[in-house]
C-alpha positions as CSV (number, residue, x, y, z in Angstrom):
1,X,-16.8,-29.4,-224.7
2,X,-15.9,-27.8,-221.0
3,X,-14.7,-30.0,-218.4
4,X,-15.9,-28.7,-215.4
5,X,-17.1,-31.2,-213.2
6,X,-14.7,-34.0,-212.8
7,X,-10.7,-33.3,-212.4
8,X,-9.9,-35.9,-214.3
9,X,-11.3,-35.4,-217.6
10,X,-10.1,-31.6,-216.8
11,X,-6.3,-32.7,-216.3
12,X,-6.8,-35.7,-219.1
13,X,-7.9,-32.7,-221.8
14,X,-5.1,-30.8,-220.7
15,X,-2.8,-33.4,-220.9
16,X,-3.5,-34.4,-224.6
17,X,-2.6,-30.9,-225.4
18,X,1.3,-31.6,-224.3
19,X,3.4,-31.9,-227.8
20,X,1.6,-29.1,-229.3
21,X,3.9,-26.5,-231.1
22,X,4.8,-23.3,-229.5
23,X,3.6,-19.7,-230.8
24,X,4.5,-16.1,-230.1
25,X,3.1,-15.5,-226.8
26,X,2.3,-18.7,-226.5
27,X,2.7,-19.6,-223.1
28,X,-0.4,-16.7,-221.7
29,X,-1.9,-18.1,-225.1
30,X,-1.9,-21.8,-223.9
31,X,-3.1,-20.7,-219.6
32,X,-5.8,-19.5,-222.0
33,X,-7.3,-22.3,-223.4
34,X,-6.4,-24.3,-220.6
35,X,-8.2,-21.9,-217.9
36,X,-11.5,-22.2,-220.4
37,X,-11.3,-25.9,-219.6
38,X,-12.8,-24.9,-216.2
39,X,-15.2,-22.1,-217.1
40,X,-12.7,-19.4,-216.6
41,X,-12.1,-16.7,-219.3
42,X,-9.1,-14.3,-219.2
43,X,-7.9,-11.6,-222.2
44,X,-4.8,-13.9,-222.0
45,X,-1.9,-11.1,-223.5
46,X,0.8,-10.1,-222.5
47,X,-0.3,-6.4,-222.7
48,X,-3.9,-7.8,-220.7
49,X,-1.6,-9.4,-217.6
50,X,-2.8,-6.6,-215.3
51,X,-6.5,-6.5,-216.2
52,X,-6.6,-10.3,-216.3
53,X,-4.7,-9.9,-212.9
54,X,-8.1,-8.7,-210.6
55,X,-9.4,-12.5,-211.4
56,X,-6.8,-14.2,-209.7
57,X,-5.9,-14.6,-206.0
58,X,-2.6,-15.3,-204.8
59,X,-1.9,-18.6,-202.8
60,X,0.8,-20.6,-201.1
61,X,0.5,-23.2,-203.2
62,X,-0.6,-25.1,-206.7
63,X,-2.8,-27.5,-207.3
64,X,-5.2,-28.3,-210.9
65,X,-6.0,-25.2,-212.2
66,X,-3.7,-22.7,-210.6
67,X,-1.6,-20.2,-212.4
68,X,2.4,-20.4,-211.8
69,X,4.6,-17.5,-212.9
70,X,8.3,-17.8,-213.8
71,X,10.5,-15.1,-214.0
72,X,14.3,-15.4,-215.3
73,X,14.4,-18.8,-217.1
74,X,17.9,-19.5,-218.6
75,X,16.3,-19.0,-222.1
76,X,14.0,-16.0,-221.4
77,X,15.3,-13.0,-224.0
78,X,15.8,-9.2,-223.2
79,X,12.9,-7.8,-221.9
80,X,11.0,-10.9,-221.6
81,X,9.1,-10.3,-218.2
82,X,7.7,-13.4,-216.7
83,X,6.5,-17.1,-218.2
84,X,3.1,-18.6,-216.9
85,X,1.9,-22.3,-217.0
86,X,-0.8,-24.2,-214.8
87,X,-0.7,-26.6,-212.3
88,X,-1.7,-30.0,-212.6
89,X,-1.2,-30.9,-209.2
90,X,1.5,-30.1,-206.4
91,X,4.0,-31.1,-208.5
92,X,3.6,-31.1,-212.2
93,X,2.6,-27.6,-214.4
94,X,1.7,-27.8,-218.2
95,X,3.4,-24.8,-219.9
96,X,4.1,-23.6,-223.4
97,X,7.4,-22.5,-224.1
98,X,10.2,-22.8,-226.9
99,X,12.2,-24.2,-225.0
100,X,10.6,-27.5,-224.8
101,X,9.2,-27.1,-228.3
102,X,6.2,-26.2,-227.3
103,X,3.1,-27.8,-224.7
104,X,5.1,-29.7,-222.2
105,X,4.3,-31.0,-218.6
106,X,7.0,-29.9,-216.3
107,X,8.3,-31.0,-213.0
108,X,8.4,-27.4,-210.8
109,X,10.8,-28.7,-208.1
110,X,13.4,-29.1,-210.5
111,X,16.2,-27.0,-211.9
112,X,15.5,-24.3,-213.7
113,X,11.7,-24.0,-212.8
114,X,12.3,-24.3,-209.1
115,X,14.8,-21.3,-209.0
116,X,12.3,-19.1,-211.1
117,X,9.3,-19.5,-209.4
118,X,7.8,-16.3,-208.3
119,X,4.1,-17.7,-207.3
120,X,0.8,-19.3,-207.4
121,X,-2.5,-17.3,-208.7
122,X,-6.0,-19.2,-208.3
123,X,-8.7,-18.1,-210.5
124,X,-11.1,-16.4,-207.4
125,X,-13.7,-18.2,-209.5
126,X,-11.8,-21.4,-208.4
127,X,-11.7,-20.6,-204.5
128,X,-13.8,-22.3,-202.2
């Protein structure tokens, strides 16, 4: 079932996915299945970033259901380019990383996230 009408069962299904285990690729996996949740569908790879990228606009700031990228967390490896979660509001992004074992909510004003931020991308089918 999509959740497209009311925010709050949107950010309530997205937040019953934190403690979920992480998997290759699993962070563009996980903005996947979240962006589904409001009626958006992205190739969500690594190799599709840049085809997936036409969909997206870039903004100033999150809010639910925009894309934040990362680049240069402390535990990113050799060529690992960038890390991508969505916003839940202002403040708080859901991502999937190893790092936190997997689906976690994070706080993106806070050290290390704040210092890797790179920007904001809302689905154009988003935009009002």
């Amino acid at each position: 079932m999509m959740f497209r009408d009311d925010p709050r069962d949107v950010t309530a299904r997205l937040l019953s996915m934190i403690g979920e285990p992480y998997e290759p690729d699993g962070c563009i996996k996980f903005v996947r299945r979240a962006l589904w949740e409001f009626g958006v569908t992205i190739e969500g790879t690594n190799d599709a970033a840049i085809r997936d990228s036409h969909l997206f606009r870039r903004v100033e700031t999150g809010s639910l259901g925009t894309v934040i990228i990362w680049q240069k967390l402390p535990w990113h490896s050799e060529g690992q380019e960038f890390h991508v979660g969505l916003m839940l509001d202002r403040r708080w992004a859901i991502q999937s990383s190893s790092a936190t074992y997997g689906v976690a909510r994070v706080e993106i004003t806070r050290h290390p996230w704040v210092e890797a931020q790179r920007g904001f991308y809302r689905p154009k089918a988003l935009c009002t």
